[in-house]
FITOR-234650 format. One record per residue (C-alpha): x, y, z. Coordinates in steps of 0.5 Angstrom, whole numbers, padded with zeros to 4 digits, always signed. Example, Ala and Ser with C-alpha at 12.3 -4.5 7.8 and 13.67 -1.06 7.14 Angstrom:
+0025-0009+0016/+0027-0002+0014/
***
This chain:
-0004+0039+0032/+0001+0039+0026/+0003+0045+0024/+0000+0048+0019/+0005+0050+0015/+0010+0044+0015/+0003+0041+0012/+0002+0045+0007/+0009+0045+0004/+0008+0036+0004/+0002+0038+0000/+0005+0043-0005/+0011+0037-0005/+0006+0032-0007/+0002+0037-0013/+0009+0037-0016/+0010+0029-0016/+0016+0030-0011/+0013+0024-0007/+0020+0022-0003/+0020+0029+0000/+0013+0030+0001/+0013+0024+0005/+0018+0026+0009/+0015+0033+0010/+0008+0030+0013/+0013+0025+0018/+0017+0031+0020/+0011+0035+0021/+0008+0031+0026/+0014+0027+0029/+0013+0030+0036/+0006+0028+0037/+0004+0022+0041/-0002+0020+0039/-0003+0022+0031/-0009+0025+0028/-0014+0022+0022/-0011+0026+0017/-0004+0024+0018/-0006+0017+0017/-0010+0019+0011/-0005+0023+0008/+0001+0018+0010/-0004+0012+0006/-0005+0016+0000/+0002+0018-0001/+0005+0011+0000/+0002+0008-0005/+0006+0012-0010/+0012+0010-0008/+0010+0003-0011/+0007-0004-0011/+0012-0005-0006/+0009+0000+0000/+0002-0003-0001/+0001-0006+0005/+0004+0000+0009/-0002+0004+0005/-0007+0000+0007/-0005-0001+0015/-0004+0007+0016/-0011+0007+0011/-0015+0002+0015/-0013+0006+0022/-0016+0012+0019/-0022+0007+0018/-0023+0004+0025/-0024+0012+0027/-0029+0012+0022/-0032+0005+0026/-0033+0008+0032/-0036+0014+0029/-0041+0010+0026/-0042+0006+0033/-0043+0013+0035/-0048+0015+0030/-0052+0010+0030/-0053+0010+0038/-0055+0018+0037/-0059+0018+0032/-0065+0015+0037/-0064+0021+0041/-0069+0026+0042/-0067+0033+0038/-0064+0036+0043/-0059+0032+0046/-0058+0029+0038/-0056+0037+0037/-0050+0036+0043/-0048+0031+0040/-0047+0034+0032/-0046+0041+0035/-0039+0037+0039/-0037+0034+0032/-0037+0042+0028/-0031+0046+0029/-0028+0042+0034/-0021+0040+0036/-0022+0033+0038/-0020+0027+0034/-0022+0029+0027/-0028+0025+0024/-0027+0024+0016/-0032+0028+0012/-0038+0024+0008/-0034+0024+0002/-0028+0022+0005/-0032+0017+0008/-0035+0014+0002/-0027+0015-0001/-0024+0012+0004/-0027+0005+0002/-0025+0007-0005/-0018+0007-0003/-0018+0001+0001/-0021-0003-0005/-0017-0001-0009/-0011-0002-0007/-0013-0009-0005/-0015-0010-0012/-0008-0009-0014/-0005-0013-0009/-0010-0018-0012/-0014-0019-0007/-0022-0019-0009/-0025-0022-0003/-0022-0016+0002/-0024-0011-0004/-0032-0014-0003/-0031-0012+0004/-0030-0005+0002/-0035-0005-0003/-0041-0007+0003/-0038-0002+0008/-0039+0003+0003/-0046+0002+0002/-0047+0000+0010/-0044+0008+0012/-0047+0012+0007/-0055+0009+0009/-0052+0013+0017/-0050+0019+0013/-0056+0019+0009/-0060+0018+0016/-0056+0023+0020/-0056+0028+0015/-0064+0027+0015/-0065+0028+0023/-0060+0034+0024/-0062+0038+0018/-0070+0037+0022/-0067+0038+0029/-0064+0046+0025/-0070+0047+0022/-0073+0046+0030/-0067+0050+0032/-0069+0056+0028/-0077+0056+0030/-0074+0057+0036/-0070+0063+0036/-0075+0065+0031/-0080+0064+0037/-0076+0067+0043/-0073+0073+0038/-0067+0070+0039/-0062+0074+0034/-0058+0069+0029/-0054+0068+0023/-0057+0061+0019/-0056+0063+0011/-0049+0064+0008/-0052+0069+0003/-0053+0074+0009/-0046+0074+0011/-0041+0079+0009/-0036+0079+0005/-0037+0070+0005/-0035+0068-0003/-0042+0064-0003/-0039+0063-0011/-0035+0058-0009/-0040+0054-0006/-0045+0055-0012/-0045+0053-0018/-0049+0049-0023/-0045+0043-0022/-0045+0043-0015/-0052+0044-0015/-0054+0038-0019/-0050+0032-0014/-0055+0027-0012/-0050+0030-0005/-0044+0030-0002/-0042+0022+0000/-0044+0019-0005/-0038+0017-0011/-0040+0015-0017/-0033+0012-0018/-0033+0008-0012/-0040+0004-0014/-0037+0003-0021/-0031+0000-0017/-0036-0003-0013/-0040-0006-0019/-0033-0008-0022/-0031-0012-0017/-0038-0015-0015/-0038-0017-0023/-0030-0020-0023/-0033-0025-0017/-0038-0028-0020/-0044-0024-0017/-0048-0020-0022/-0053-0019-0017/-0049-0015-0013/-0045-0011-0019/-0052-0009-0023/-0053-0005-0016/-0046-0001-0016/-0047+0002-0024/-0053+0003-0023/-0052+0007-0017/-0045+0010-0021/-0051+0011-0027/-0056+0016-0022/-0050+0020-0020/-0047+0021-0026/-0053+0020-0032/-0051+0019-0039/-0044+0016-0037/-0043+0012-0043/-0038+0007-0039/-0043+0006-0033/-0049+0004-0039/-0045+0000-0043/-0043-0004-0036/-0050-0004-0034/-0052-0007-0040/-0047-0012-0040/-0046-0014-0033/-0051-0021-0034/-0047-0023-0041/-0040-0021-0037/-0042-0026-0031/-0045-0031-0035/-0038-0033-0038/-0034-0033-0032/-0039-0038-0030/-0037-0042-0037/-0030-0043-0036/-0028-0037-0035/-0025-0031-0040/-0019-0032-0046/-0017-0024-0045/-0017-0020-0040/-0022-0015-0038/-0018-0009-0037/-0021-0002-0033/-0017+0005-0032/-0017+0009-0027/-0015+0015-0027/-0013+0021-0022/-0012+0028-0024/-0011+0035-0019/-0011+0036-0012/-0017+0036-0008/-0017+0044-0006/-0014+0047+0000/-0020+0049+0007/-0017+0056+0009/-0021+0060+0015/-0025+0066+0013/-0027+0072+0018/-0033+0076+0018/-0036+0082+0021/-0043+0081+0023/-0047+0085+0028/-0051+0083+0033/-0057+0088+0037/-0056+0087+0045/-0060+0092+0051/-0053+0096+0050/-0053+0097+0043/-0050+0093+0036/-0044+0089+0038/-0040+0087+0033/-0038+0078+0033/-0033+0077+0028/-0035+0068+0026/-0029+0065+0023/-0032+0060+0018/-0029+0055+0014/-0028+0056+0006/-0025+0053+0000/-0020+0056-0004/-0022+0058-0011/-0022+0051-0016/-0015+0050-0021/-0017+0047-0028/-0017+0040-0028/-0013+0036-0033/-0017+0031-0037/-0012+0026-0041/-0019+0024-0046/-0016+0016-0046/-0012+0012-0046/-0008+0006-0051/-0006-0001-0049/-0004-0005-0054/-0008-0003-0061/-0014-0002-0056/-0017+0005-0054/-0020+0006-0048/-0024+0012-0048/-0024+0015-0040/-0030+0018-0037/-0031+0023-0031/-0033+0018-0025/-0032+0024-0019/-0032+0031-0019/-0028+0031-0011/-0027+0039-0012/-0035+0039-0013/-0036+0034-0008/-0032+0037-0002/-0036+0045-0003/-0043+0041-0003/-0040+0038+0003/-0039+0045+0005/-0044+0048+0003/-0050+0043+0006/-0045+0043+0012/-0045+0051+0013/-0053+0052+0017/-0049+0047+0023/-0043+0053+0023/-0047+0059+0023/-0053+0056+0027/-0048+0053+0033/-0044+0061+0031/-0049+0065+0033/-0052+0061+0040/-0044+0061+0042/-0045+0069+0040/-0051+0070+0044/-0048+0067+0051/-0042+0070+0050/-0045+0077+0049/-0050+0075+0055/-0045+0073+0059/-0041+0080+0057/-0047+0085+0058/-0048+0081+0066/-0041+0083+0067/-0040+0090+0065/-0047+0091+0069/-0044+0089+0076/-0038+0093+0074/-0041+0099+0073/-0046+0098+0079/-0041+0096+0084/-0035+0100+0081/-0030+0094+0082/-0024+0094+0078/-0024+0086+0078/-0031+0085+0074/-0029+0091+0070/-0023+0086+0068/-0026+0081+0067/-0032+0084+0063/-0026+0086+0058/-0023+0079+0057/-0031+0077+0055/-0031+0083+0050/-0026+0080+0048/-0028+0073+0048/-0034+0076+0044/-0031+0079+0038/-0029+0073+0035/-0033+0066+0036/-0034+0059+0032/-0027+0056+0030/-0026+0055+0023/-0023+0047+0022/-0018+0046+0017/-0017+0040+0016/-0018+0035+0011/-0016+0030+0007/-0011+0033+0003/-0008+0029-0001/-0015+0027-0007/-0015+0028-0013/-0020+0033-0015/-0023+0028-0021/-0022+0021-0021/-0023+0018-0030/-0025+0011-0032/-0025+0007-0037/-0026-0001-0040/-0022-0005-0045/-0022-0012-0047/-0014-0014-0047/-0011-0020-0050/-0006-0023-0045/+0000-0022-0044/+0005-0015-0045/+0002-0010-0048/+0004-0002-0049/+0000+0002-0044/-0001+0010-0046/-0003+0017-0043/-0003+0023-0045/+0000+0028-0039/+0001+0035-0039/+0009+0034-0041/+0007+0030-0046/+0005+0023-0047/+0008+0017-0042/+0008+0010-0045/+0010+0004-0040/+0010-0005-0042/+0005-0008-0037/+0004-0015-0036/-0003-0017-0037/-0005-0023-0034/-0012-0023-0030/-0019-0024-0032/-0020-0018-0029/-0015-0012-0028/-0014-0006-0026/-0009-0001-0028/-0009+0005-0024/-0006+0012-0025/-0005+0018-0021/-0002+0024-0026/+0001+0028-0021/+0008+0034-0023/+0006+0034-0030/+0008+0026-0031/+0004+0019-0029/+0005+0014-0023/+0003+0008-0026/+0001+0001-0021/-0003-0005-0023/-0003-0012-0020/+0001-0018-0023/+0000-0022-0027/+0000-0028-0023/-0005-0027-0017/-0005-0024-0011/+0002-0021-0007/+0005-0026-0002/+0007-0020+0002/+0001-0016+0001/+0001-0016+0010/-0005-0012+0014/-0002-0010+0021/-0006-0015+0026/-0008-0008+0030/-0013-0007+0025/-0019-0010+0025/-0023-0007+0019/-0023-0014+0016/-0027-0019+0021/-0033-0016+0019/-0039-0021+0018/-0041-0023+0012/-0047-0026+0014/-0049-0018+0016/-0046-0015+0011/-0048-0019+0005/-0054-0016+0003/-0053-0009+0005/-0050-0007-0002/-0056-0009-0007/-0061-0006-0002/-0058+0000-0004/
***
């Protein structure tokens, strides 16, 4: 596994707009590995894209090589989720604290199609975007699934402690000294849940309207409008969409339809958090110590309010809150934590108890040893995994304006002052893409003439032979 620290420099290399240095931190920091975790391949996609246009096909394939990790585990999944509860319980005990392949949180999930969308859109390829879209759609019905089967098989793993008289930890409001403040709050609260991204749905909704196809895109604002309510872009696309499609059908559009999508901040930094909890046992308390993951306290996100291209304003609306999404994630993932803590704290301290007895009775010095190294296993269980997907936005804004073509002036206010640049406007349906990063912008939208000629996926990644025969109406059904 990379070294934590060298990650953490990439990161904070990234947070101050330092793109090349970021890049070069997050290669050097796991040059020596042979086989590459997730992450890596997630944080080197996000940062390549802002070195420009030009690095979207390599994006995209390190990108879509964190997708085929997120395929085997939907492949996985989907056979468990037959499983009766105990055996499901070993398979979703196997997946929290672990060292192995690390598996995208939900929310990366549901990101993870987002980003690859979006860069295929503006590479100017809409038929790879629809893709996307319908993955999307398919995943989160697995995750609405699995997290519906594994919060009854807890709820059934707590009657039974309650029942044998097992002694253990399934509220965080009972661990000492744990922030619970971090992980709740109104905001937090009031998400539909952790996976579901507002924004990637509009952005599905949009691309569903651009091909034509309106009872594919009314689902995606729909959805965008559940999980975000009284967004007045998300209603007004809603109300629009059948009149938008109609003139496509009609010959097509004399302007361009623009949509803005903006990134602000950075997703907040996972640490471990120690805490000290006593268990009662025959010899009396013994003190465990759980090491559970914890989010950092949230920074300020910049809102930059809207945008000007040409004379037109475009008001931008929050579509994603990442910082919100990834401490609900957290927060509905900690009865899993604390439940699989306190069965590795029970072994542990049976297996402690067993060895110091057969120390005492037969006065050997070899089990006295190793009676001591299970006290020491003892003190401390669980595993706190620390990483992520790191290199988010915490909020994603968008906005919408019709443009006429050709070149217009693009406006962003920035927390260093306002940055304009001339774009080329030539699509019926354009998307221009921000990422405000140091205090400036990075600014990409696709060209004015069609898809990139050298928009290249690598032939090791397959994400792109799914069947549309199976996937096409799995996003209206939604």
């Amino acid at each position: 596994m990379a070294n934590q620290k060298a990650l953490g420099e990439s990161n904070n290399a990234l947070r101050a707009g330092d793109i090349p240095t970021a890049l070069t931190i997050l290669e050097e920091a796991h040059k020596s590995e042979k086989e590459k975790d997730t992450p890596y391949y997630l944080d080197k996609g996000e940062i390549t894209k802002y070195l420009g246009v030009q690095k979207l096909s390599e994006s995209s394939s390190s990108l879509l090589r964190a997708d085929s990790v997120v395929q085997d585990w939907q492949a996985k999944a989907s056979v468990n989720l037959a499983k009766n509860t105990g055996d499901f319980l070993n398979y979703f005990f196997a997946s929290i604290g672990s060292n192995s392949t690390y598996e995208p949180k939900d929310y990366e999930k549901s990101l993870l199609s987002y980003e690859l969308a979006l860069n295929h859109v503006l590479a100017g390829r809409w038929d790879l975007a629809t893709v996307e879209a319908k993955k999307m759609a398919e995943r989160e019905t697995i995750i609405n699934q699995l997290h519906e089967k594994s919060v009854a098989a807890l709820s059934a793993k707590e009657s039974e402690f309650r029942k044998n008289r097992v002694q253990s930890y399934t509220r965080i409001d009972n661990i000492n000294g744990y922030p619970v403040n971090l992980i709740n709050s109104t905001e937090i609260s009031n998400l539909k849940n952790a996976y579901q991204n507002a924004a990637a749905h509009y952005l599905a909704g949009y691309i569903f309207e651009q091909q034509g196809d309106a009872g594919m895109a009314a689902p995606g604002y729909r959805t965008a409008l559940e999980l975000k309510p009284n967004n007045g872009l998300f209603e007004l696309s809603l109300g629009l969409v059948d009149k938008n499609v109609e003139t496509i059908r009609r010959g097509g559009r004399t302007n361009s339809d623009v949509l803005v999508i903006v990134e602000t901040g950075s997703i907040p930094r996972i640490t471990s958090h120690k805490s000290n909890l006593t268990f009662n046992t025959p010899q009396g308390p013994k003190i465990v110590t759980f090491n559970l993951p914890v989010i950092e306290n949230p920074s300020p996100t910049y809102d930059p309010g809207s945008v000007n291209i040409g004379a037109q304003r475009a008001i931008l609306y929050q579509a994603a809150n990442l910082d919100a999404m990834s401490r609900r994630q957290l927060r509905d993932d900690m009865p899993g934590y604390l439940i699989k803590a306190s069965m590795q704290a029970a072994t542990q301290l049976i297996a402690q108890a067993a060895a110091q007895a057969a120390a005492a009775k037969n006065n050997n010095q070899n089990a006295g040893v190793f009676a001591s190294l299970l006290v020491g296993m003892a003190l401390s269980v669980g595993s706190a995994d620390v990483r992520q997907w790191s290199t988010l936005p915490s909020a994603i804004y968008m906005g919408r304006a019709t443009i006429a073509k050709g070149e217009n002036n693009f406006s962003i206010p920035t927390p260093s002052g306002n940055f304009s640049v001339p774009l080329q406007f030539g699509q019926d349906y354009q998307i221009v893409h921000v990422r405000i990063l140091g205090g400036r912008a990075i600014v990409s939208t696709m060209g004015a003439t069609g898809a990139m000629s050298d928009y290249k996926i690598s032939n090791r990644d397959t994400s792109f032979n799914l069947s549309n025969a199976v996937l096409k109406n799995s996003y209206a059904l939604q």
